[in-house]
C-alpha positions in Angstrom: 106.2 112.9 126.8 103.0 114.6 126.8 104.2 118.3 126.3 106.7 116.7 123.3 104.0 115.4 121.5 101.8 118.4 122.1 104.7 120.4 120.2 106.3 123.8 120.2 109.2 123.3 122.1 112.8 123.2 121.1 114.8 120.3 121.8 118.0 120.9 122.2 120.9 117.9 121.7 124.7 117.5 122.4 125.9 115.2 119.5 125.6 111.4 120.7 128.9 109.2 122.2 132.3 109.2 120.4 135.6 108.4 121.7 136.8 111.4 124.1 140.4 110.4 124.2 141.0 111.7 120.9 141.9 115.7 121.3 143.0 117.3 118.1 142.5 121.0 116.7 139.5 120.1 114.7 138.5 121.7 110.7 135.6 121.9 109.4 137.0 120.6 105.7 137.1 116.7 106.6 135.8 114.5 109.2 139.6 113.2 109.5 140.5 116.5 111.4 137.4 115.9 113.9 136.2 114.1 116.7 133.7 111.7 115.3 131.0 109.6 116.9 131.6 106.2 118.1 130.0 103.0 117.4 128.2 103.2 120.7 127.3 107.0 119.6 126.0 105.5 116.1 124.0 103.2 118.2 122.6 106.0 120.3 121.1 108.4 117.8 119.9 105.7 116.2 117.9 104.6 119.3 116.9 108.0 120.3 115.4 108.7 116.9 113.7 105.3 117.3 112.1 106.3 120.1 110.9 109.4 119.5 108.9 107.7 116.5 107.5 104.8 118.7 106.9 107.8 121.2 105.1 109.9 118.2 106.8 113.2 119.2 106.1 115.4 116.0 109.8 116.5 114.5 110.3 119.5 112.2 113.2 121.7 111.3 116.2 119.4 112.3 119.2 121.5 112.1 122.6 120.8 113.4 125.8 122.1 113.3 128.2 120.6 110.1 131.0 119.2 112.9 130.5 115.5 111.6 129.2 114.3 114.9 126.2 116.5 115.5 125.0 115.9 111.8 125.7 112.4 111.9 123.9 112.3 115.1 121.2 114.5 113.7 120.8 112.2 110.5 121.1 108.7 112.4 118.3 109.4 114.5 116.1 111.9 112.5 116.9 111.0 109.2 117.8 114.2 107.5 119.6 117.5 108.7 120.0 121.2 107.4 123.6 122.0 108.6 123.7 125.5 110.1 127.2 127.2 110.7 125.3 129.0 113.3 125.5 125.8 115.5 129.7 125.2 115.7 131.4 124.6 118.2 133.6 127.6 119.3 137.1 128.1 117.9 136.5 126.3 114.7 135.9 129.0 112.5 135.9 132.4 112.5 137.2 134.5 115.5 136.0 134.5 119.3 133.5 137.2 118.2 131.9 135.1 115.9 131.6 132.7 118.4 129.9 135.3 121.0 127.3 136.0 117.9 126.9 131.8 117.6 126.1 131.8 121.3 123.6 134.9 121.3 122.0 133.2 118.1 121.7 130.2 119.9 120.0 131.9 122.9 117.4 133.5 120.6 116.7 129.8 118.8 115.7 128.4 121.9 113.0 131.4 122.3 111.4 130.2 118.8 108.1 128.7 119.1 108.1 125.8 116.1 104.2 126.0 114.8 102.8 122.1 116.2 106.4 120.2 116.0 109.1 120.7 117.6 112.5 121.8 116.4 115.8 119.8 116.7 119.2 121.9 117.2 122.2 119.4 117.6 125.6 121.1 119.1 128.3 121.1 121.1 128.7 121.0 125.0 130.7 124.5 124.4 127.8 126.2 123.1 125.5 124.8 125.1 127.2 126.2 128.3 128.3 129.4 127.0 124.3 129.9 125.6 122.6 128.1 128.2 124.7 127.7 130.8 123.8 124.2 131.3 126.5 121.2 131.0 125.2 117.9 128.8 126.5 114.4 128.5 126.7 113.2 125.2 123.6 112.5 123.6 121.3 114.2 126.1 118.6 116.5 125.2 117.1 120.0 126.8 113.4 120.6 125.7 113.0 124.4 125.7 109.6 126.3 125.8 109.4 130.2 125.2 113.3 130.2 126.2 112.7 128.7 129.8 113.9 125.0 130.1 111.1 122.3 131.1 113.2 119.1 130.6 116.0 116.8 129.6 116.4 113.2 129.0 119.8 111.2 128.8 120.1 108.9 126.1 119.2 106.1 128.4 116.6 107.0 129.5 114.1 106.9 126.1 113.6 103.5 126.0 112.1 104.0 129.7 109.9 106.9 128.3 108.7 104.3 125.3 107.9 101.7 128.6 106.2 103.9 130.3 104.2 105.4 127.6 102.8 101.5 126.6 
């Protein structure tokens, strides 16, 4: 909690719960054609961005990609997003070697050093392996300094963080 309120990292986030059992070639023209967030993932973001206020972690650029679930998770719990077409999840638009620039993007985003907040990316688990080569569950965060890793929390665990902080 300490280094997150001290800012300059980059927080990356997989999009909070929805329901898994729906697989469908997704579109970027309508959140119909999508996997879309749950009421339980509603319910997350929400409490993550709750607790990240109680906690006072200072939050600039919030970008996300323009899925429906990561900027819905992005705006439910920080109240605003810029989408960024840079952030989609592989196969949805373009060809695999737009993807292969997404993921070397994404790699060079979590090298940025936000100036006294910290910057919010919300994506996919795809990009997130292919980029990071870490797996996430839904919801969960990687905080990022310089490019090397120094965290993660689960959804579950903020309102532990908000306990422990008093």
């Amino acid at each position: 909690v300490r280094e997150l309120r001290e800012g300059g990292l980059v927080l990356v986030f997989r999009h909070a719960a929805t329901d898994t059992r729906i697989e469908m070639e997704e579109s970027l023209d309508s959140c119909a054609e999508q996997r879309n967030l749950s009421t339980v993932g509603r319910r997350e973001a929400r409490a993550i961005g709750a607790a990240i206020r109680r906690l006072k972690i200072p939050i600039g650029d919030v970008r996300a990609s323009p899925m429906c679930r990561t900027s819905e998770t992005a705006e439910l719990a920080f109240g605003r997003v810029d989408e960024d077409l840079d952030l989609v999840t592989g196969g949805v638009t373009g060809s695999d070697r737009d993807d292969e620039r997404r993921y070397r993007k994404l790699r060079r985003m979590v090298r940025d050093v936000p100036d006294g907040t910290n910057t919010v990316l919300v994506t996919h688990t795809g990009n997130i392996g292919e980029a990071l080569a870490e797996s996430l569950d839904e919801g969960e965060m990687l905080a990022y300094d310089r490019g090397e890793l120094v965290g993660s929390v689960k959804p579950e665990e903020w309102a532990a963080l908000v306990r422990a902080a008093g």
